[in-house]
C-alpha positions as CSV (number, residue, x, y, z in Angstrom):
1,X,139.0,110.3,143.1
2,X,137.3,107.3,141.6
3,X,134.7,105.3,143.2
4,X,137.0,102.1,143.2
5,X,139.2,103.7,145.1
6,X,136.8,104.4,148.4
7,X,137.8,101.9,150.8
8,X,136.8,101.4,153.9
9,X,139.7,103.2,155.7
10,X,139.1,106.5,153.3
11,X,135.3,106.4,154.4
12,X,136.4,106.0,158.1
13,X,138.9,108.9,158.1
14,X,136.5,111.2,155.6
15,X,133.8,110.7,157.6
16,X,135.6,111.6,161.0
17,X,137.3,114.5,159.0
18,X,134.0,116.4,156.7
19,X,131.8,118.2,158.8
20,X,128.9,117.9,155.9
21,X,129.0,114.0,158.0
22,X,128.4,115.3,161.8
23,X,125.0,114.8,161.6
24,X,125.2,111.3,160.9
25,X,127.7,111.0,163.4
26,X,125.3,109.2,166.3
27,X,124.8,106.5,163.5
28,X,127.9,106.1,161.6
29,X,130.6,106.3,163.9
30,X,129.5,102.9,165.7
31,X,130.5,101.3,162.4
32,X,134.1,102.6,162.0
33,X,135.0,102.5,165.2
34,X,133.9,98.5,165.5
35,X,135.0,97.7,162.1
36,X,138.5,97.7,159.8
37,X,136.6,96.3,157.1
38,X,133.4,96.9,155.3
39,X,130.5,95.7,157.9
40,X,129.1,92.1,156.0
41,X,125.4,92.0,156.0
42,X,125.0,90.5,159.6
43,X,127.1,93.0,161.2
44,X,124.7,95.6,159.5
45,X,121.8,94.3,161.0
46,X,123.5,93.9,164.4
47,X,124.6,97.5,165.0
48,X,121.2,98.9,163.8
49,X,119.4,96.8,166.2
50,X,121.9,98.4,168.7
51,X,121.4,102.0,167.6
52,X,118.0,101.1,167.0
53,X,116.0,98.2,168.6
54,X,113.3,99.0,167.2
55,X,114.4,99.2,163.8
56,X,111.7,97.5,161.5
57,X,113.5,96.1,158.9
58,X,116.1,93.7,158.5
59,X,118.9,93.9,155.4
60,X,119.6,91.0,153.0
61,X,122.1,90.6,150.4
62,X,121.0,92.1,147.0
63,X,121.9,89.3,145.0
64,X,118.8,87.3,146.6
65,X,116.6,90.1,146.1
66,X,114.5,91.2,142.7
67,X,116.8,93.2,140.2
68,X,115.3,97.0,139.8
69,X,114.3,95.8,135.9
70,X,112.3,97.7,133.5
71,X,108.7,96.6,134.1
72,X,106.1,96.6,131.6
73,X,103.5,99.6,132.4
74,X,104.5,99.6,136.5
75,X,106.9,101.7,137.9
76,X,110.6,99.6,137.6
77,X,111.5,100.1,141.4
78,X,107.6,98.3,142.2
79,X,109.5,94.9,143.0
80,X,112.1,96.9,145.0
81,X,110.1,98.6,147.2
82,X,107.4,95.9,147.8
83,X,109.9,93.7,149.0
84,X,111.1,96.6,151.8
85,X,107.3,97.2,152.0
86,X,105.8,93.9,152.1
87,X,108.5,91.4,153.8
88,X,111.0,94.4,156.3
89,X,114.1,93.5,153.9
90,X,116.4,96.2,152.8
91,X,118.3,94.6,149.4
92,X,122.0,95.9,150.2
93,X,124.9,95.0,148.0
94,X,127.7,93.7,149.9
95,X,131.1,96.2,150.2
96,X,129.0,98.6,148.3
97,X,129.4,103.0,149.6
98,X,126.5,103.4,147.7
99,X,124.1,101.0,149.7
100,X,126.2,101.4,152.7
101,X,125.2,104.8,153.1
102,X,121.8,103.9,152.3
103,X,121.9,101.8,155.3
104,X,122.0,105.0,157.5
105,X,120.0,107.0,155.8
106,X,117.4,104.2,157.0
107,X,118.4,104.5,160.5
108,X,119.0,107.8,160.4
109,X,115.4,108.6,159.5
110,X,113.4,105.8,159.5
111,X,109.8,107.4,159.5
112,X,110.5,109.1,156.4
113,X,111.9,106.3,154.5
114,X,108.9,104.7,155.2
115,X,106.6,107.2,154.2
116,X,108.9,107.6,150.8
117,X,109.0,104.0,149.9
118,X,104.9,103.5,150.7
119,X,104.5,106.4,148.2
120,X,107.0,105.0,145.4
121,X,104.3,101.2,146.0
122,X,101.1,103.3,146.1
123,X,102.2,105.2,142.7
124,X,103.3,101.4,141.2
125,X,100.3,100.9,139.5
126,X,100.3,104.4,137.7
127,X,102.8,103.6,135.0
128,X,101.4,105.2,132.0
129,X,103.0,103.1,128.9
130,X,104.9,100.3,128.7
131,X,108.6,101.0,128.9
132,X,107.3,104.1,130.9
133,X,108.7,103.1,134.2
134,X,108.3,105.7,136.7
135,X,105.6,108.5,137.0
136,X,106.6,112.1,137.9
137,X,106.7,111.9,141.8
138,X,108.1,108.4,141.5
139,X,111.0,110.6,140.1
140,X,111.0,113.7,142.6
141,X,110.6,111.2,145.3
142,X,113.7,109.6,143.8
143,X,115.9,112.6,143.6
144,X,114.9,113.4,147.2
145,X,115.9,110.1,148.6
146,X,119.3,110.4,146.7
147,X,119.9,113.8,147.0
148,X,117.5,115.4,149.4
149,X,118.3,118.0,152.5
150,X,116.1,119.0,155.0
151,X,116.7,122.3,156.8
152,X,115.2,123.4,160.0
153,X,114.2,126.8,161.3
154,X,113.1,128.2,164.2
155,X,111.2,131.1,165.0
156,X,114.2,133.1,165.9
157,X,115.1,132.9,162.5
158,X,118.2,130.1,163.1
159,X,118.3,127.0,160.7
160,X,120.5,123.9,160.9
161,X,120.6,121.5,157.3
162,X,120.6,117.7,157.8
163,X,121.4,115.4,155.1
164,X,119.1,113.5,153.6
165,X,120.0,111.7,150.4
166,X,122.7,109.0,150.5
167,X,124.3,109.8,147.1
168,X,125.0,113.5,148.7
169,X,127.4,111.5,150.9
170,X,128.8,109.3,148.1
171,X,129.9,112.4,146.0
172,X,131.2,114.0,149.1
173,X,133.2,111.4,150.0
174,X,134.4,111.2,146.4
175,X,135.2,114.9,147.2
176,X,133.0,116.1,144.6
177,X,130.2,119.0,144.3
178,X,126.8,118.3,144.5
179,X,123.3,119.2,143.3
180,X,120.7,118.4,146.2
181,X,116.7,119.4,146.4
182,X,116.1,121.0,150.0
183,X,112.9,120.8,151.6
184,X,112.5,123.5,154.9
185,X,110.5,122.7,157.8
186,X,110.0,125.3,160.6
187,X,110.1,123.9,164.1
188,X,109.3,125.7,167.5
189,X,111.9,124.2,169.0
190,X,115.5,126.4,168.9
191,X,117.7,124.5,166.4
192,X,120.7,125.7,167.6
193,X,123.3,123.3,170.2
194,X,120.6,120.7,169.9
195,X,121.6,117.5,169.7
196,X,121.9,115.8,166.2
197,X,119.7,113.0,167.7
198,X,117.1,115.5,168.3
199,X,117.4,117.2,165.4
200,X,117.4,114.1,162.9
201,X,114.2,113.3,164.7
202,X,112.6,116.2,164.4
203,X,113.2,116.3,160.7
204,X,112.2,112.5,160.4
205,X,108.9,113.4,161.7
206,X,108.1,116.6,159.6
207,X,109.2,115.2,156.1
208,X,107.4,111.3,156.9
209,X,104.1,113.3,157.8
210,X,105.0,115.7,154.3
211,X,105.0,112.6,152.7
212,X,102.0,111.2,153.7
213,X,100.0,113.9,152.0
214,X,99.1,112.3,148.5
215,X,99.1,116.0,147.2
216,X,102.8,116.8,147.9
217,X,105.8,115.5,145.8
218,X,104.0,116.3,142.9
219,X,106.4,119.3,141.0
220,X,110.1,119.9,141.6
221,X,108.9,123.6,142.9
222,X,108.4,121.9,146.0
223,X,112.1,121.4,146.5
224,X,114.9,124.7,146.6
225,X,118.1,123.9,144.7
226,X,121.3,124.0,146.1
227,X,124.8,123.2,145.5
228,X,127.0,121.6,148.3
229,X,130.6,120.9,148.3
230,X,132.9,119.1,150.6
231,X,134.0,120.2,154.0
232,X,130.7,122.5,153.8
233,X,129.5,123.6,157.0
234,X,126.1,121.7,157.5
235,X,123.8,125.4,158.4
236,X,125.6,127.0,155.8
237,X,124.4,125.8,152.2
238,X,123.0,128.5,149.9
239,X,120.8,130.9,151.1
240,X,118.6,131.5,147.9
């Protein structure tokens, strides 16, 4: 399956359909059930404000936003993230999966994608050479917010995996396998028949407060590798 041919009616009935999306559920399924078209830019911003009110940032179309260039010496995503640092906008390309799903990875766990965005600004100015655009945890940080999963455990030993990384949804919904970079947390809570709205908070809190330790995201040994494929069952990704 090709990406031009994910339209809004195949991402309504995949994401009713994969279970890898029933943690997102509380988020997404406002949008497919309002909508029988891609949500425009206002309708984005009105159902977050819904699931959210109070969600901190507002998206704008990407064509009136700074392009990701290459920068000379700073880090290329520096005019990206200042402008979701600096002014609350979220650049979001109209009709796109890609930034769709970006969109709820923002509401899904907005403390973390804080935190992560604050880190890719603070390490802007770190750019070694020019033409050099990103330094190393510019890059982990990147593969995490693309292809990240966080896993709970309790102290009982149970553990429930919550997706991250918005391109882990794309290729899923492409119905293709996926590398991701998982990141446990243990929680005293019991993770099992919580609620996802719990749970996605729970994990939003742990990984913003990771993040906010300058030391951390600094070697890809932080992460566990693991492959997921579709129709996975969300606790069930690879053990090792």
């Amino acid at each position: 399956m090709t990406a031009a041919a994910i339209t809004w009616p195949i991402v309504r009935r995949r994401c009713c359909e994969d279970s890898a999306f029933i943690g997102a559920h509380n988020y997404i399924i406002p949008f497919i059930e309002r909508f029988n078209d891609w949500p425009s830019i206002d309708e984005l911003n009105q159902v977050s404000k819904e699931l959210r009110p109070d969600f901190q940032w507002v998206f704008v179309e990407q064509s009136v936003v700074p392009r990701r260039a290459k920068s000379r010496g700073d880090a290329s995503l520096s005019g990206y993230v200042a402008l979701i640092g600096t002014q609350g906008k979220i650049p979001v390309r109209q009709r796109s999966l890609h930034d769709f799903l970006n969109c709820l990875s923002f509401l899904i766990f907005p403390m973390s994608k804080l935190q992560l965005n604050l880190r890719h600004f603070q390490e802007s100015p770190n750019g070694l050479m020019p033409g050099e655009n990103r330094t190393r945890t510019q890059d982990l940080l990147t593969v995490f917010d693309e292809g990240g999963v966080i896993r709970l455990k309790d102290n009982k030993g149970d553990s429930v995996d919550l997706i991250f990384g918005h391109a882990i949804y794309e290729h899923l919904l492409k119905g293709q396998k996926v590398r991701a970079a998982r990141i446990d947390f243990t929680t005293t809570n019991s993770v099992t028949n919580q609620n996802y709205w719990v749970l996605n908070n729970v994990a939003d809190q742990l990984f913003a407060d990771w993040l906010k330790n300058s030391s951390h995201c600094q070697s890809s040994h932080e992460f566990s590798n693991v492959w997921l494929e579709p129709n996975f069952v969300v606790s069930a990704l690879d053990q090792h």
